[in-house]
Structure formats: C-alpha cells, structure tokens
C-alpha positions in Angstrom: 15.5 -18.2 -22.8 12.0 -18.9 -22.7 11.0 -16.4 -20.4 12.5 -13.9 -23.3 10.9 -15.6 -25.9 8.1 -15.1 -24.4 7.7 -11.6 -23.6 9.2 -11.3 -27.5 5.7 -13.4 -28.4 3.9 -11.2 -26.4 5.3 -8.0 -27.5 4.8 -9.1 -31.2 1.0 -9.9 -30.3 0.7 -6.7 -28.5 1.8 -4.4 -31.4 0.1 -6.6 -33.7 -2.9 -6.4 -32.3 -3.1 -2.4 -31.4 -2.3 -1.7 -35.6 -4.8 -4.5 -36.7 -7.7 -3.2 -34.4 -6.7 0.9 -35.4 -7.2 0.2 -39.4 -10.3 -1.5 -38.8 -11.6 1.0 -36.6 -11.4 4.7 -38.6 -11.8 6.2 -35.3 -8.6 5.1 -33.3 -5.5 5.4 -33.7 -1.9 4.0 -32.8 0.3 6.7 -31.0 4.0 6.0 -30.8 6.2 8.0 -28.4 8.6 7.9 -26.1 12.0 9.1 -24.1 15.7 8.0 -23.7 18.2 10.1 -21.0 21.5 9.4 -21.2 23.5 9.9 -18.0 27.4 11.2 -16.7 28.2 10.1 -13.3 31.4 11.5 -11.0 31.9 9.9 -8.0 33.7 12.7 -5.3 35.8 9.8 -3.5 37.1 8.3 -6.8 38.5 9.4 -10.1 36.2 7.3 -12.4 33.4 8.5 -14.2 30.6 6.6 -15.3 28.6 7.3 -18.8 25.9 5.8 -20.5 21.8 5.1 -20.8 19.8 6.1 -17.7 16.9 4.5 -19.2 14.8 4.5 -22.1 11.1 3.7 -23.6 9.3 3.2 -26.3 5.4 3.8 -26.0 3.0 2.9 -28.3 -1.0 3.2 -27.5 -4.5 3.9 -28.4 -7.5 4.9 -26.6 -8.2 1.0 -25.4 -4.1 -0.2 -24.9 -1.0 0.9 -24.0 2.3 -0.7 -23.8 5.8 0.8 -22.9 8.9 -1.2 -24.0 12.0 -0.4 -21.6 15.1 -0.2 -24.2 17.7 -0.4 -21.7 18.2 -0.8 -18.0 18.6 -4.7 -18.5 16.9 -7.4 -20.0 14.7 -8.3 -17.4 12.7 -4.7 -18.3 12.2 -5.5 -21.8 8.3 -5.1 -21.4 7.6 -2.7 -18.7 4.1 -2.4 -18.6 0.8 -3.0 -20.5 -2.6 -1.6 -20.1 -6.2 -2.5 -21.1 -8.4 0.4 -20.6 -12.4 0.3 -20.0 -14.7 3.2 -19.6 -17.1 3.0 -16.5 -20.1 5.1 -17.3 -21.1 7.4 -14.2 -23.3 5.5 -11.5 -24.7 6.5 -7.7 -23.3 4.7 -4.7 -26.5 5.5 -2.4 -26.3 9.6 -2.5 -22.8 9.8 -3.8 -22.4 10.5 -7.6 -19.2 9.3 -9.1 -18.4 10.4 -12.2 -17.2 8.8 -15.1 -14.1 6.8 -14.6 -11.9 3.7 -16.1 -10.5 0.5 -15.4 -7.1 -0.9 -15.9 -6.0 -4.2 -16.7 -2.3 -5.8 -17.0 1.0 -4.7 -15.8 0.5 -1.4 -14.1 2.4 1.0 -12.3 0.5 1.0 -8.8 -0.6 4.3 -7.3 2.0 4.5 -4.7 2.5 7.6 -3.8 3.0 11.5 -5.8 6.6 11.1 -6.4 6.2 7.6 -8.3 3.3 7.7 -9.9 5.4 10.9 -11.9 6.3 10.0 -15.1 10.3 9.4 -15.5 10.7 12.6 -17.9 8.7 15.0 -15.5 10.8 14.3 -12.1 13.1 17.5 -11.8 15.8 15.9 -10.4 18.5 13.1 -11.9 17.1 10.3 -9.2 14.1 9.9 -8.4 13.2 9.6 -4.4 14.8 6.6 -2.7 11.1 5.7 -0.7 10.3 4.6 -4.1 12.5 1.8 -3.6 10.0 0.5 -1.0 7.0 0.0 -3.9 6.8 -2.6 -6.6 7.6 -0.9 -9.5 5.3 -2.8 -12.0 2.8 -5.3 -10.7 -0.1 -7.7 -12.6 -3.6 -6.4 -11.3 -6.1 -4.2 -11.7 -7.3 -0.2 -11.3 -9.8 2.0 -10.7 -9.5 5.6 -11.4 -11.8 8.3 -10.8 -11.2 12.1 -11.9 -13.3 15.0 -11.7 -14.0 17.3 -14.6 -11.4 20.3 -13.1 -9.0 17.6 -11.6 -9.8 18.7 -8.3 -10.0 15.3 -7.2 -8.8 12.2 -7.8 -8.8 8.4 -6.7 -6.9 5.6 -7.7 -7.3 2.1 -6.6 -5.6 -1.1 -7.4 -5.9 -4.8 -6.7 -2.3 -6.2 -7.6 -0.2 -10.1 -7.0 1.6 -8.2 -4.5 4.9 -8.9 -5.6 7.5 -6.8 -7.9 6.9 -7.9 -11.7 9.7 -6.4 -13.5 11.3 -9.8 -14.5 8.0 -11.2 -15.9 5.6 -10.2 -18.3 2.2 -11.2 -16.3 3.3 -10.8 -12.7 4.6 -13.5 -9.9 2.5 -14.1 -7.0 4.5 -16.2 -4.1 1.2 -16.5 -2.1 -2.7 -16.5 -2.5 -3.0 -12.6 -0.8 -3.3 -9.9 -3.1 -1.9 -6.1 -2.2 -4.8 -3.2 -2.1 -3.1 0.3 -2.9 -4.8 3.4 -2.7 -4.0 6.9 -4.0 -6.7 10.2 -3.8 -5.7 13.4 -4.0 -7.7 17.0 -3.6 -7.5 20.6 -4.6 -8.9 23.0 -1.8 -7.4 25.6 -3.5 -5.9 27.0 -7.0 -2.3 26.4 -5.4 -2.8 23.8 -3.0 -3.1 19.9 -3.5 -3.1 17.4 -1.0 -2.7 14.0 -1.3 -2.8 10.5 0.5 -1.1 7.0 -0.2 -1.6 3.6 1.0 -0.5 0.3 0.6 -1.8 -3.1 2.2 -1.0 -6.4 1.7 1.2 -9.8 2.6 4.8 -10.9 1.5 5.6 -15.0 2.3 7.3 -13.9 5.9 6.2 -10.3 6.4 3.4 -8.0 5.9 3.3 -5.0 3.3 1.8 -1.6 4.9 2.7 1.6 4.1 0.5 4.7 4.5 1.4 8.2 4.1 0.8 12.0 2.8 1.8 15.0 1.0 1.3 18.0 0.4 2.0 20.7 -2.8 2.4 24.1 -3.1 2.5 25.4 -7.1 2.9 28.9 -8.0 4.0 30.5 -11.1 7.9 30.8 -10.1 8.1 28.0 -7.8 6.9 24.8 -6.2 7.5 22.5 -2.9 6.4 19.4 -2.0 6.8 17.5 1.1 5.9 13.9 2.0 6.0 11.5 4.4 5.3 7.5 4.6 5.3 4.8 7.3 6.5 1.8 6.2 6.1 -2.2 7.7 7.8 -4.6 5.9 11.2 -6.3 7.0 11.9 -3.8 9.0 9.5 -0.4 10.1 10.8 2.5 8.6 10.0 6.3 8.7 10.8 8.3 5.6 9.8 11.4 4.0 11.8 14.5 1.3 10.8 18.1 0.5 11.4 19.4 -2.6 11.7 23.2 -3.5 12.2 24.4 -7.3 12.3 27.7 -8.7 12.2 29.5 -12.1 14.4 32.6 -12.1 14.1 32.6 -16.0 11.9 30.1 -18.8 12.4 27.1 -19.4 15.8 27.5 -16.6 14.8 25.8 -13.0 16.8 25.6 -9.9 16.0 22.3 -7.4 17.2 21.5 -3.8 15.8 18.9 -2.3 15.9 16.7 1.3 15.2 13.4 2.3 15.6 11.1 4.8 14.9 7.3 5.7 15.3 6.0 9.0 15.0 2.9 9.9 13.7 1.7 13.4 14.3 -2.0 13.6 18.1 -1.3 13.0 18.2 2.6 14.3 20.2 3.5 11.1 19.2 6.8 9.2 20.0 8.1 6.0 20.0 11.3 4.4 20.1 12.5 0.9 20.7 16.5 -0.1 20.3 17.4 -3.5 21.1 21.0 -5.2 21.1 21.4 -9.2 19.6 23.0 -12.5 18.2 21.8 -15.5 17.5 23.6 -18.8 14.8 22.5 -20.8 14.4 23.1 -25.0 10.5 22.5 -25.0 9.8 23.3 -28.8 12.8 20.7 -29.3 11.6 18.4 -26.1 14.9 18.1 -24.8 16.5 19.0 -21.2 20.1 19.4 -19.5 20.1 18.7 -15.7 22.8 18.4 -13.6 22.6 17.4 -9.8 24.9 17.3 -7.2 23.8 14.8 -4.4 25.6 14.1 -0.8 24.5 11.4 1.4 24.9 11.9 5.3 24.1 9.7 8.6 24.9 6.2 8.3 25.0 6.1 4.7 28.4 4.7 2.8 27.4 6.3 -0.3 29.5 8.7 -2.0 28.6 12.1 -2.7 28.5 12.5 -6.6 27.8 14.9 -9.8 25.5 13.4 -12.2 24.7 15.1 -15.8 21.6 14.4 -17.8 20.3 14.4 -20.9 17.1 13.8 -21.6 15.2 13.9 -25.2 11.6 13.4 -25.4 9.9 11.7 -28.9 
C-alpha cells in the first residue's frame, strides 16, 4: 500500500509540476498523448480464447519532462518511466567535435538494442522479440545521447542501478555496481544502417554482459533486419531474429519473421516463426494486425493466432 501511495504522490507531483512550470513559461508547453492495443489470443492446442488489454499508456511531456503512465498490464507498471531532459551545448574532445546532445535523468528505458529501444506502437508484429526479455525494461540512471543533424549517427549511453525497476518508482539496486549500456548506430548509406549494442554490469551472484549487432536494410516496398546478441548472465546464451516486411499496397504490410534463442549452459534451443499482416488507418492512427506465431525446438509453447488492435492518441 505504501509503495502505491507513493508512486500516486509522485505521479500527482509530476503532472503538477509539468502544468505549473508550462503557464509560467509562454514558451512550453504540456503535450498529452498516448496508445492502448487491445488483444485476441487463440491457442492452436486448446479451445479457449483469450481477450483483453495488451497494454496501454498515457504520455504527457514538455521539452524538459516526460512521463508515461502504464494503464494496464498490472499495478506494478503504474508509472513506467520519467524523464528529465538537459541540453549539452557542443564541445571538442581533443580533435573530435561532438555535437549538440542531451542528458537524461530518472526512469529510462536503457538503450538495449534496435528492437527494444522501438516504441510499442511502431513494432510490426503483435510480440515484440523474446531477447528483449534478457534487458531490464525500465531502470533508475542516467543518459547520454548524441545525434547528428541528418541522423546518420547516433550514440546512446547509460549509467543505470542495474536491476529491473518496473515495481518501483526510483529503481532498486541489490548491490553497489552500476550497469553501463551502450547503443550507436550509423548510416553508410541511404538504405543501410548499422548498429551496435552493449550491456555491462553485475547482478548479486552473476554478471550482466551482453553485446551484439544489427543490421537494416529500408527500401520503399520493404525492409529486413537481422540481429544477433551474446548474452552472460545465469546461463550464456546465443540469440538472434530476422525480420522481413513488405508493402504490396499503402498503409497494407505483410511480416515474417525468425528467431532463435539457444541456450549453452543447458543445450536447449528455441525457435519462434512468425507470418502476418497488419492494416494501418494513419489519418485515423489506428492499425489491425494479426500474427500467427509457432514455436519449434525445445519449446512447450503452443502455436497461436493473436489479433490486434491498436489506436494511437
């Protein structure tokens, strides 16, 4: 109970403070928006079916904060993230010009890799990849991010607890080492982006590792996307998907997708095929997906069709 009151407090202090600080200052502003996507599940090996909220947020920012309020997926996500931004004016590193970049303080998403640091409404399948599993979803901590003028590249750099903070507002740390992640990207060329990810850092009886890279391809009718980590935690895992979409028509975009996670310490592996379409309304900001996904290897998953909807505010 007093966890929730808590976060409540905090919420109410939050919100408080981003309207009081916009109508003093003429020049900001507060921006609310968010998402919900409401899901159908059918197992293949059973004959129930499974309907109801996916997930859902409510964002509401400025230029200096941003906080997201998760509206379902269980109490423990009430607050889901917070964000105090700061500009870093442009500054030499011996010869090396960076350019202007930000900070970020509070309870981030860390730069873990391209599939999670997607936003939930722009990943084209139902489920996002399972590797994501293996990365904290919100920490407490702090990040650097550095952009170029035409995107080209990018580098983002965080200093978090080290431990998942979904079930608290500022983070729990069980020890006294922090986790360092690390996520650049580059554009060689119009169609080509490649990108790296790492993680480093230590649990209470294991250490936290992970490095790994990707690669996308984006053309006007199509996209893929592969990519690959190496992971030491509990166990030392070896995982990695592709993902392939393609759209014959507007706004109308066929997905298949591969990925597999196999794990060394107990020689299991796991694979996850996915085929599907979604239709998008974007004047309206609403999409219809709908996925079929079969698990193979050592997996005792079922295979199952999944429906979304997904609305956009």
């Amino acid at each position: 109970m007093r966890k929730i009151t808590a976060t409540v407090a905090f919420v109410v202090l939050a919100v408080t403070y981003l309207f009081v600080f916009c109508a003093t200052n003429a020049k900001s502003e507060v921006k609310l928006d968010g998402f919900a996507q409401g899901i159908w599940v059918k197992n293949a090996d059973t004959t129930s079916n499974q309907f109801g909220f996916q997930t859902a947020y409510l964002h509401a920012s400025n230029k200096d904060v941003s906080i997201w309020l998760n509206l379902g997926g269980g109490e423990k996500k009430i607050l889901s993230q917070f964000v105090w931004t700061f500009n870093v004016p442009a500054f030499k590193i011996w010869k090396l010009h960076v350019p202007e970049s930000k900070t970020c303080a509070g309870k981030i998403k860390p730069p873990a890799s391209r599939a999670f640091c997607l936003a939930p409404w722009d990943v084209v399948t139902i489920y996002s990849p399972k590797q994501n599993d293996y990365f904290d979803s919100r920490d407490f901590g702090v990040m650097w991010v550095v952009q170029s003028k035409d995107t080209a590249f990018t580098l983002k750099a965080a200093l978090v607890n080290g431990q998942e903070a979904v079930s608290s507002y500022s983070g729990v740390d069980s020890n006294s080492w922090k986790d360092t992640y690390v996520r650049t990207t580059v554009r060689p060329l119009s169609h080509l982006e490649v990108g790296m990810s790492a993680r480093y850092g230590k649990a209470v009886e294991y250490d936290n590792r992970i490095i790994g890279g990707d690669i996308f391809l984006s053309y006007p009718k199509w996209t893929f996307t592969v990519e690959s980590f190496w992971c030491e935690r509990e166990h030392h895992t070896a995982m990695g998907y592709g993902l392939l979409t393609v759209t014959p028509a507007k706004n109308f975009v066929l997905v298949a997708s591969a990925e597999g996670i196999g794990d060394r310490t107990t020689d299991t592996n796991v694979w996850y095929t996915t085929i599907g379409a979604s239709y998008a309304l974007p004047d309206k900001h609403m999409r219809l997906a709908l996925n079929f996904i079969d698990p193979a290897g050592d997996s005792h998953e079922p295979a199952k069709l999944a429906l979304q909807f997904q609305h956009v505010f």
